[in-house]
C-alpha positions in Angstrom: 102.9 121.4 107.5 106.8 122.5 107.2 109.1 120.0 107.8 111.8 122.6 107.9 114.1 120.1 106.5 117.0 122.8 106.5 116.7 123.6 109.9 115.9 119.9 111.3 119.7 118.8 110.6 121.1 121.7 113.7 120.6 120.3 116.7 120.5 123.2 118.6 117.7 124.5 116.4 115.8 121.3 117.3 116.7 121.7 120.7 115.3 125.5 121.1 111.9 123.7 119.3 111.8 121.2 121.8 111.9 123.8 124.7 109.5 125.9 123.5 106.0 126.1 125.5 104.1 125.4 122.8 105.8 122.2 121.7 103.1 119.1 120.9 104.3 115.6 121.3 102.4 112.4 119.6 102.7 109.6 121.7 104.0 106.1 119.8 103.4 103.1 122.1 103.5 100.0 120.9 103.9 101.1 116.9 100.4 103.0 118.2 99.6 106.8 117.8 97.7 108.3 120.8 93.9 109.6 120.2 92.1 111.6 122.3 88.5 112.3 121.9 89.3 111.1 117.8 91.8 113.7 117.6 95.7 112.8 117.8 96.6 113.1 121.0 98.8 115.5 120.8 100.2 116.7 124.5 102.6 118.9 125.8 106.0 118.3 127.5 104.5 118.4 130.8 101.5 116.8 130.1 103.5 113.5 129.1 106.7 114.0 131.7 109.3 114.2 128.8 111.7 112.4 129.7 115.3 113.5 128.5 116.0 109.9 127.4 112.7 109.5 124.8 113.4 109.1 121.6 111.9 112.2 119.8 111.4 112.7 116.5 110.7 116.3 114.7 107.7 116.0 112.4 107.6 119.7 111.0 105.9 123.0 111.9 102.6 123.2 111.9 101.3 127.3 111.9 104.6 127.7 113.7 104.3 125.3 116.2 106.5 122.5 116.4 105.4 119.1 116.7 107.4 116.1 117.3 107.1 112.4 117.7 107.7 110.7 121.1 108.5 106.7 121.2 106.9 105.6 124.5 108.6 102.5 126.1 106.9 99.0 126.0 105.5 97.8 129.1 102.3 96.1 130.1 99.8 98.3 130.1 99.4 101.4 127.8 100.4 104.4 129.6 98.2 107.9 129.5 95.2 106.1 129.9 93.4 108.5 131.8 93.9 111.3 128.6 93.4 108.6 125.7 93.6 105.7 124.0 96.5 104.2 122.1 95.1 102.8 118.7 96.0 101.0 115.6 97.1 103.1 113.0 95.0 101.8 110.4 91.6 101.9 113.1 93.4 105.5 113.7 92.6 106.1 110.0 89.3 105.5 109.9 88.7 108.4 112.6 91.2 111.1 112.5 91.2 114.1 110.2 92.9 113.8 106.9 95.9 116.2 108.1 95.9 114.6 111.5 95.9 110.8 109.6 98.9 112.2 107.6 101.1 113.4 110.8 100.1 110.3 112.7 101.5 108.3 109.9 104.5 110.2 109.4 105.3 110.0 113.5 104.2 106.1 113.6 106.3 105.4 110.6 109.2 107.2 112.2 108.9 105.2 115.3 108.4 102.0 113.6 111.8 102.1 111.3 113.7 103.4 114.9 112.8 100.6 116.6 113.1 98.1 113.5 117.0 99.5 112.9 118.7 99.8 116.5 121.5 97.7 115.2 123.6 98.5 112.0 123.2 96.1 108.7 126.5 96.8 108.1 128.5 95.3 111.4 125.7 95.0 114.0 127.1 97.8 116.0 124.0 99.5 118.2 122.9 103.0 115.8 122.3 106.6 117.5 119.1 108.2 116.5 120.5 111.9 114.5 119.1 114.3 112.5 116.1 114.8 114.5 115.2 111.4 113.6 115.2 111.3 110.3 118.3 109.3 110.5 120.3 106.2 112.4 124.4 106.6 112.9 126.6 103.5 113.5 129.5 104.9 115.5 131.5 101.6 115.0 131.4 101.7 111.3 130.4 105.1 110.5 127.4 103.7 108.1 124.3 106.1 108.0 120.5 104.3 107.9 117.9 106.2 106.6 113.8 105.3 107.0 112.7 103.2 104.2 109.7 103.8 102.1 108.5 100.4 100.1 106.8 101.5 97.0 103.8 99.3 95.8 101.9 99.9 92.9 98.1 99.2 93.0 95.8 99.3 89.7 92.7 99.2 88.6 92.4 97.5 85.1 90.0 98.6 82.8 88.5 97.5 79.6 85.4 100.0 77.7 82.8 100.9 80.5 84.4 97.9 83.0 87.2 97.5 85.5 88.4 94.4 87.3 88.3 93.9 90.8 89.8 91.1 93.4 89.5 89.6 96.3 92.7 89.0 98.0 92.8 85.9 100.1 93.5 87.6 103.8 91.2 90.7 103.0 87.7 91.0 105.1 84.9 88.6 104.4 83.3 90.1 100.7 85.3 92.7 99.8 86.5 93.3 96.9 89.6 96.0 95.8 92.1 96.8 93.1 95.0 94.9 92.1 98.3 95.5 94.3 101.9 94.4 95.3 105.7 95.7 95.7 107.8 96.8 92.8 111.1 94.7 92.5 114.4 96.0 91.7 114.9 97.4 88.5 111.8 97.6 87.5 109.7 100.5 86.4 106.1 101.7 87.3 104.8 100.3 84.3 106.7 97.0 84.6 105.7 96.5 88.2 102.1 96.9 86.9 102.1 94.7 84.3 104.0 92.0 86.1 101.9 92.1 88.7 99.1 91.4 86.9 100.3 88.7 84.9 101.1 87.0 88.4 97.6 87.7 90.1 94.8 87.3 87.2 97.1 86.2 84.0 95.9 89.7 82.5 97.8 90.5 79.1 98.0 95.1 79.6 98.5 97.0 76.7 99.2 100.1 78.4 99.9 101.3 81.7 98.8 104.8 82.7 99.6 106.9 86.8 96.8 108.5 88.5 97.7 109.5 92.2 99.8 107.9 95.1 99.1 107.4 99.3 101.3 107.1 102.0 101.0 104.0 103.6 102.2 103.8 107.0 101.8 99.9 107.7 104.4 100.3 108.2 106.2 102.2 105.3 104.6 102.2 102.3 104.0 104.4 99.1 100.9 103.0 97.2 101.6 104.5 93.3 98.0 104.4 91.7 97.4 103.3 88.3 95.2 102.5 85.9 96.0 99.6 83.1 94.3 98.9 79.8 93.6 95.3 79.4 93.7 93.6 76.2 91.0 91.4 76.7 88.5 89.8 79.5 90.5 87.0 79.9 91.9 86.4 83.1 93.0 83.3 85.4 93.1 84.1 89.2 96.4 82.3 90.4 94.6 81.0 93.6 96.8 81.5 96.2 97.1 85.7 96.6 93.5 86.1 94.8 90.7 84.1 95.5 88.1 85.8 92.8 88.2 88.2 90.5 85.3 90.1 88.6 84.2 92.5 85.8 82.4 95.1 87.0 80.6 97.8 85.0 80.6 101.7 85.4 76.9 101.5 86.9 77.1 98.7 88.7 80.6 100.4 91.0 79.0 104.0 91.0 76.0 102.1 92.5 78.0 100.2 94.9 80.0 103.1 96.1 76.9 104.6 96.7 75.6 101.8 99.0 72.8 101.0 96.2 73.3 97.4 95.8 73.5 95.2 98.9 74.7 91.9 98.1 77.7 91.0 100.3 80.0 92.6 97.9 82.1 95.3 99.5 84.3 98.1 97.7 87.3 99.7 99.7 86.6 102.3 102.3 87.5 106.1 101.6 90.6 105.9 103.4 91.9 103.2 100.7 93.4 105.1 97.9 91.3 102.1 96.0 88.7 103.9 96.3 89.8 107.1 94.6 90.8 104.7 91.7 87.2 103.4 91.0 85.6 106.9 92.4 87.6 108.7 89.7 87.2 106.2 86.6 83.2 105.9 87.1 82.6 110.0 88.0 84.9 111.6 85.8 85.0 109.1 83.1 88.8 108.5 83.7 90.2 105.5 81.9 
């Protein structure tokens, strides 16, 4: 998809997008995308009785067509129910089409930082929505607020044929993921990574090494995949983010991925980029 981030910044240019026929709008109630069938529900101007007042946000051009984000307001009951269903975006996920998963996290995330930064940090003055979204202005201060993204690196340490996993104290009953939590200030990839570690499972890293990233739209997160070369086996769980931690082998993750071994351990779900981190270590040999 284009985001036409040249053309986004004219209002008039916006404006001519948002008249057009062929305009789609993604309803946002509640920090919830709209789904139709499993599809985003994306619907035109007159089937959601645009009002001139919505907050809409441009997401890009898609073949052409422009598609834009549309902040319902709160109320009660979740409106359009007779055309869909308002869902979490993370249950959203789990259904949607890898490009629709990507536009419905781009227009929830959107949403989410609008409604998180009506008021200026700098002298609590109420912000206008500009830019076609993409940013707030404070017109008593003149301070411009952009959206946020949080990055957070998540690794997968390895040592020869075995990597070690965690269980995080708030994740589903046996399941069982890579390492993961926000960079600080200052700090590089490879810093974050080792810190972390040191913090979660007391794991001394002798190297550090990027692999891929995800959006994460809960609500604004980049997840910056690594893998880390341990120095040893030894590890201490620090009992209060992690409840266990295990080695696991090359055979016995390619066998769990595959659903071969049913023991009430779990490994991330394909929409995790997790996942790709032990899929790509145990089928390509990646370490």
């Amino acid at each position: 998809m284009n985001r036409a981030s040249a053309e986004r910044s004219d209002p008039a240019w916006v404006a001519a997008q948002q008249a057009r026929a062929d305009a789609l709008f993604l309803p946002i109630w509640q920090a919830k995308p709209f789904l139709s069938g499993g599809r985003a529900g994306f619907l035109s101007a007159t089937q959601l009785g645009l009002n001139p007042d919505q907050m809409c946000a441009f997401l890009g051009l898609q073949d052409g067509r422009p598609l834009f984000a549309v902040a319902l307001p709160d109320s009660q009951d979740p409106p359009l129910a007779t055309l869909g269903e308002f869902t979490e975006m993370r249950a959203a996920a789990l259904l949607l089409p890898d490009a629709e998963c990507a536009i419905a996290g781009q227009a929830k995330s959107l949403v989410d930082w609008h409604h998180r930064h009506r008021f200026c940090a700098n002298c609590g003055a109420k912000t206008l929505a500009a830019d076609s979204g993409y940013r707030r202005d404070c017109p008593g201060c003149g301070a411009q607020h952009f959206p946020r993204t949080d990055p957070v690196v998540i690794m997968l340490p390895l040592l020869g044929e075995e990597c070690l996993v965690g269980r995080g104290a708030r994740f589903p009953e046996g399941m069982y993921s890579a390492f993961a939590g926000f960079m600080e200030p200052g700090e590089t990839l490879e810093e974050a990574v080792r810190r972390e570690l040191q913090e979660e499972v007391a794991l001394q890293i002798s190297s550090v090494r990027y692999h891929a990233s995800q959006p994460w739209p809960f609500p604004s997160s980049l997840m910056l995949g690594c893998y880390a070369e341990a120095v040893s086996k030894d590890f201490q769980i620090d009992a209060q983010e992690i409840e266990q931690a295990c080695w696991m082998t090359k055979a016995e993750v390619r066998a769990r991925l595959a659903g071969g071994i049913e023991d009430g351990i779990k490994l991330p779900g394909t929409v995790a980029i997790a996942r790709l981190l032990l899929a790509d270590w145990v089928n390509t040999g990646d370490k």
